[in-house]
N, C-alpha and C positions, 0 to 999 in steps of 0.2 A: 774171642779172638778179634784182635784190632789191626795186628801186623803181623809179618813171620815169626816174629816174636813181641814179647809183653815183659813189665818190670816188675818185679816183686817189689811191691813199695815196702814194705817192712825189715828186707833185708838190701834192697838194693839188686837184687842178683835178677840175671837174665833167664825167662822163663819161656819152654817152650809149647806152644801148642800145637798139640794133633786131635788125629779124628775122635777123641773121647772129651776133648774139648766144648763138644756144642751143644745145646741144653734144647733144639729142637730137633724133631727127626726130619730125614732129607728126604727129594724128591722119590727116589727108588724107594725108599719107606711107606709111603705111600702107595705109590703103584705097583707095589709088589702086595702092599695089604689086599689093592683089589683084584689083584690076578694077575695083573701085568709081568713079566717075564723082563730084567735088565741086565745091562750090562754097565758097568761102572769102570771106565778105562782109562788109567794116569791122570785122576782126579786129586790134585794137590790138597794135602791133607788129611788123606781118605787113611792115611795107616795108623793104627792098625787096622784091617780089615774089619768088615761088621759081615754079618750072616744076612745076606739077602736073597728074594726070589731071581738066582741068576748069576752072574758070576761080576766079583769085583776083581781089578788090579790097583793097587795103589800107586798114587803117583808121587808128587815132590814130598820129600818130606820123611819118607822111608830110606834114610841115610846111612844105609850101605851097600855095599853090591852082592850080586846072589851066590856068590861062591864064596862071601865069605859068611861064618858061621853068624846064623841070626835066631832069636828066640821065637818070632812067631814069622808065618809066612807074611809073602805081602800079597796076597791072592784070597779069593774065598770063589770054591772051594781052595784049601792049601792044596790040593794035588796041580793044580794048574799050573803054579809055578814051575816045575814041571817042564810046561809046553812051553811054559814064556823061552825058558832056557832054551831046551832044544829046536824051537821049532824057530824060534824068532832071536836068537841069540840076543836075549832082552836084556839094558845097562839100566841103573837107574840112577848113575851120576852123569850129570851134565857139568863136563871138563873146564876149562879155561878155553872159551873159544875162540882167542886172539892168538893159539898155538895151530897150525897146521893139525896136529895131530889132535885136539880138541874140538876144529869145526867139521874134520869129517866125523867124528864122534856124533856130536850134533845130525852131520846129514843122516846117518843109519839111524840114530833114537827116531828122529822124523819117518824113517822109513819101517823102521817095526813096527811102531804104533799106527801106521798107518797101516802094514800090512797083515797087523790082525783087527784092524775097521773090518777092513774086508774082509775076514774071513766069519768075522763076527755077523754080518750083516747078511752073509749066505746061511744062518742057525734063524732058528726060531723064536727070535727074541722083537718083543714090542715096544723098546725104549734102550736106547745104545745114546750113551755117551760118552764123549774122546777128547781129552784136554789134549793139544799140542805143545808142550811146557816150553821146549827147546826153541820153537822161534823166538819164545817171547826173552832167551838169554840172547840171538844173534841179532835182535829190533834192537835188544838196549847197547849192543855193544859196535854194532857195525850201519844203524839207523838205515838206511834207505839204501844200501851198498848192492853192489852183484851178490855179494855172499849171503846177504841178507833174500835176494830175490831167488837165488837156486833154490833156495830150501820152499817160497811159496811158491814156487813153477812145481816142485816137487810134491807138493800138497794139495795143487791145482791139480795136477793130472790122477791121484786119486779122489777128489772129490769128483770128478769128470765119469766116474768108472760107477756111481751113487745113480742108480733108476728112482730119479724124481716122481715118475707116474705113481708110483705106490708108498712113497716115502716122503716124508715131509723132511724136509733138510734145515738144520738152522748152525747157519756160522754168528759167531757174534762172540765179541774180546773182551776184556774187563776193565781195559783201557786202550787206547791210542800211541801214539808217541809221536813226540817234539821233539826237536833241534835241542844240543845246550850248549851256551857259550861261556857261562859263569855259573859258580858254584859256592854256595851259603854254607860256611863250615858254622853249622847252630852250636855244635859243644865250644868250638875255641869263640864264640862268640858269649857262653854261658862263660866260658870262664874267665874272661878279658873283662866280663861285666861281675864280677864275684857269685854268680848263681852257681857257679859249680865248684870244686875243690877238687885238685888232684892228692894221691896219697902223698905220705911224708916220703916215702923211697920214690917215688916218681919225681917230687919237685926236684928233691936235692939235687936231682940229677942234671938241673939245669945248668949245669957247667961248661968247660970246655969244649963235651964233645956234644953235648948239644947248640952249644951257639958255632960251631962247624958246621955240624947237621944243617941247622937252620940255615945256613949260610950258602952250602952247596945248593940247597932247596932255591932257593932264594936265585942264586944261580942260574942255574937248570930253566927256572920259570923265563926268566928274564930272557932267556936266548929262545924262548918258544919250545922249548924242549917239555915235555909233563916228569915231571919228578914219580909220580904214581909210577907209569911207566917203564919210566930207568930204573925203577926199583926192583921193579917186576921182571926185566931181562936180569941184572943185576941177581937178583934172587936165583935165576936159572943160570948164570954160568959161570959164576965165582964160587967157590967154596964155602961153606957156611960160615966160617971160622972169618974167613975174610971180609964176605958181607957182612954180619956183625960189627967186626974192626969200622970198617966203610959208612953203616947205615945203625947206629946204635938203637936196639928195641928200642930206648923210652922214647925214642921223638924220630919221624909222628907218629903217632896213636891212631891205630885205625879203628873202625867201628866195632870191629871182633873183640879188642884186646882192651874197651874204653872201659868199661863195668869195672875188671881188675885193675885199674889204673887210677881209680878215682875214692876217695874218700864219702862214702855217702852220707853217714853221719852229719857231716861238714857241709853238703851239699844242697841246693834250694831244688835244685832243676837239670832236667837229663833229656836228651833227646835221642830220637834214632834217623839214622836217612830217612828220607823222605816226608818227615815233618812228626810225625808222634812223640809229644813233648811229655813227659811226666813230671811232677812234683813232689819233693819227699814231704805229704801230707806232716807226719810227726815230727815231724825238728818243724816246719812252718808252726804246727797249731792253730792259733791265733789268726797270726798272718796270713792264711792260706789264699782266701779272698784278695786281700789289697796286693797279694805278688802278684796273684794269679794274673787279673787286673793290670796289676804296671806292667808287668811281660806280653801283656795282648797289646796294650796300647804301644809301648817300644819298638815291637817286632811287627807291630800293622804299619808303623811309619817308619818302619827303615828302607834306606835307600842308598845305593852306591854308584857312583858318576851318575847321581839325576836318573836314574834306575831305581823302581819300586822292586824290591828284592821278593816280597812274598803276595801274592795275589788274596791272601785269605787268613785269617787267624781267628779258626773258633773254639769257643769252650765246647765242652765232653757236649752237654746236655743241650747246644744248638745244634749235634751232629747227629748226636742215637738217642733214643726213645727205648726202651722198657725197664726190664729190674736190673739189667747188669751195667748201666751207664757210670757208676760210681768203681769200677773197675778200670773204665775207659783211658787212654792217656787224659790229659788234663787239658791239654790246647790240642786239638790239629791245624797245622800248615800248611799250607798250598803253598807253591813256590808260581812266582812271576815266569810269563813267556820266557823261555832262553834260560832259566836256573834250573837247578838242582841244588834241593839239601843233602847232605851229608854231615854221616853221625862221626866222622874221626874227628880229631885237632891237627891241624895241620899248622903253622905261621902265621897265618893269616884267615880272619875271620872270612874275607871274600877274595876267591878265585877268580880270576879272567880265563878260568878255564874249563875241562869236565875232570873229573877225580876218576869216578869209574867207568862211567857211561857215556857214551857220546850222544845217547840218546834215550830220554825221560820217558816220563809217565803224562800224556796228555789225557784229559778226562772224559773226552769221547773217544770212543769205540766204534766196533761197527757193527751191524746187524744186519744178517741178509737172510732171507726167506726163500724156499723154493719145493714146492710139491702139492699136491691135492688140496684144495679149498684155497689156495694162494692169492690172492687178488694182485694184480701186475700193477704198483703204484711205488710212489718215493714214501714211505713213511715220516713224521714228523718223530723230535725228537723225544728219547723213553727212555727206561731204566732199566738197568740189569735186573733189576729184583720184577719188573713184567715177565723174565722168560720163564720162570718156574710156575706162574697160575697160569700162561698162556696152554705150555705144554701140557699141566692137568686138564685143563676146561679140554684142549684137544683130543685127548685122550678118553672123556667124558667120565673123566676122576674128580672129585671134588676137593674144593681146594679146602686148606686150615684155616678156622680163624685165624689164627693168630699169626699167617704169614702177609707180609707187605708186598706190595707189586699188584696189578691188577694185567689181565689178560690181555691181549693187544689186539682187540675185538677187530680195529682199523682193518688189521693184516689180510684177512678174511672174508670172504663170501659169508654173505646171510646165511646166519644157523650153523655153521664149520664148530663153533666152538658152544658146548655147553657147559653154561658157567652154572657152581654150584657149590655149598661150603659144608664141610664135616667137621666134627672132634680135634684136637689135635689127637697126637700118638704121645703118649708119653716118655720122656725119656729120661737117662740119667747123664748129666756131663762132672768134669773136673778142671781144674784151670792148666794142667798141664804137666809138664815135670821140666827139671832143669835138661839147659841145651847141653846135649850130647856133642862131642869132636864132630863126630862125622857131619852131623848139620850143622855146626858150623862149617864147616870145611863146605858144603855144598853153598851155604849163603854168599859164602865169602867166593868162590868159586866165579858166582853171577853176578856180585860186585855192589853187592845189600851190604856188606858189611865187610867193604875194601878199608 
């Protein structure tokens, strides 16, 4: 797994991963090997459910809601599902939350999962973990707003209710978030430079009603208005029939509908939001190298109005390390202060604007500490991949070889943590299966693939 999704380079087709995806076993794996007792709650990914010491609920990614009919639970035990329903009227779609009726959606998912922390945390269990998925759609879409701050005042006042004296607390994000004022459309930039191909029914269609399209686009920008936007009201209160007439599918292409849009055969190079670039290895051959190559040097010195557009361009094998890196996209991208990539076509390769988000992915995080053996100090900075040997050594579990991160010995008082290394677990993974509607419809929802 590299991003919400991954490309089948052979077919071209968009491929998705979940929890039988990953060829290492997880933390609760471990510490349920050694007795430990968890809890696994709105862990993106986590569906389908796996059989652990304790009870799981799956989080993003289990893309439907519970009343409508599903093949497996998304609980283990499945009878909890169950409780989720009645006890915590549990959602597991996160709406459009630039709809009234979407952000309070958002406030309750915050307040169910928080309101079984708590009731979790009154059981007899030695490791409880709670992903809050929903803030991180109202960071990207409302950044630093009041709407944004209800929901942590609301998350603050349950973590406030958490008895530190006997509980070791750890908050900490997987990313940050930035401002964005401009926006790198990498496919219409793929395609402007011949690395990409759209199909033969999409080009054709370059006609009348898309140099309109383009045009009202074009428009709309110009007066300060987001085209994304008016799309998206447009979509809500005109009739279908008419929005069509108005706004013709083939142009723009947003990220969802780009795969079926595009000719792969034909094509060098694919990207998705947020930078994950692939290469159709077999049509290159040969070539694979010296693209790979020009496309790193091209896109490390691009620049708009004297603006460095991307902060980073690395190959697979500068980024991940073991057997599955020849799987990996082919470049990742980092985007410059103040951008956003974005996987649709839009007009124009660079926006003076934000497409979906008003507010990115910055790559620090935060991390905060609070409970028995705590040492009261500013930490220096670390990696996400320290919180999992930290919380074994805590727990005086011993970590795997073969996981990366080392414990955050700093954090701690002398001796708090025994550090110590076992076997792995063996497991079995797959690469995924093709995306389903509904995850789409949920990507697209939080604006990964507007």
């Amino acid at each position: 797994m590299y991003w919400w999704l991954n490309i089948d380079r052979d077919s071209g087709e968009i491929v998705a991963p979940n929890a039988t995806s990953f060829s290492t076993a997880d933390i609760w794996d471990y510490l349920g090997d050694d007795g430990y007792r968890c809890a696994v709650l709105n862990v993106p990914m986590t569906y389908p459910p796996s059989k652990i010491n304790g009870t799981m609920v799956s989080g993003f990614g289990a893309a439907f809601d519970l009343d409508e009919e599903h093949e497996q639970s998304i609980t283990y035990p499945p009878t909890f599902e169950d409780d989720l329903v009645e006890k915590y009227d549990w959602e597991t779609q996160v709406d459009d939350v630039t709809t009234e009726e979407g952000l309070e959606t958002a406030y309750k998912m915050i307040h169910s999962r928080c309101e079984l922390l708590s009731d979790i945390l009154a059981e007899d269990y030695e490791y409880v973990h709670l992903t809050v998925f929903a803030i991180n759609a109202l960071q990207h879409k409302y950044g630093d707003s009041e709407e944004t701050t209800r929901a942590w005042k609301l998350i603050d006042d349950y973590l406030g209710q958490i008895n530190t004296d006997d509980t070791l607390l750890m908050i900490y994000s997987d990313h940050g978030n930035s401002d964005i004022d401009h926006t790198f459309v990498i496919n219409r930039w793929l395609l402007d430079n011949d690395y990409l191909s759209l199909s033969s029914d999409t080009a054709s269609e370059s006609s009348l009603e898309t140099k309109l399209s383009e045009r009202a686009y074009t428009a709309l920008e110009s007066r300060g208005i987001s085209p994304k936007k008016a799309a998206v009201y447009a979509r809500r209160v005109l009739p279908s029939s008419v929005y069509d007439a108005m706004l013709p599918s083939s142009f723009p292409i947003s990220s969802a509908e780009l795969v079926s849009e595009i000719d792969w055969t034909q094509t060098d190079a694919l990207a998705f939001s947020q930078g994950p670039l692939y290469l159709n290895r077999e049509r290159l051959g040969d070539r694979y190298e010296s693209i790979r190559e020009e496309l790193q040097e091209q896109l490390t010195n691009l620049t708009f109005q004297g603006s460095q557009v991307l902060a980073d361009v690395q190959p697979a094998e500068e980024v991940y390390t073991g057997p599955f890196v020849a799987d990996a996209p082919d470049l990742l991208l980092s985007s410059s202060e103040g951008w956003e990539i974005y996987g649709g076509i839009t007009p124009s390769a660079f926006e003076s604007q934000a497409m979906s988000w008003t507010s990115g992915n910055h790559p620090l995080g935060i991390l905060l500490l609070n409970g028995p053996g705590v040492d009261s100090r500013e930490l220096s900075e670390c990696s996400i991949l320290d919180i999992v040997p930290t919380v074994l050594s805590y727990l005086d579990s011993p970590i795997p070889t073969d996981m990366d991160g080392a414990p955050l010995e700093a954090a701690f008082s002398d001796s708090v943590l025994s550090v110590s290394e076992r076997d792995p677990i063996d497991t079995q993974s797959t690469k995924g299966k093709d995306m389903e509607d509904g995850f789409r419809d949920q990507l697209q929802e939080l604006g990964y693939l507007d």
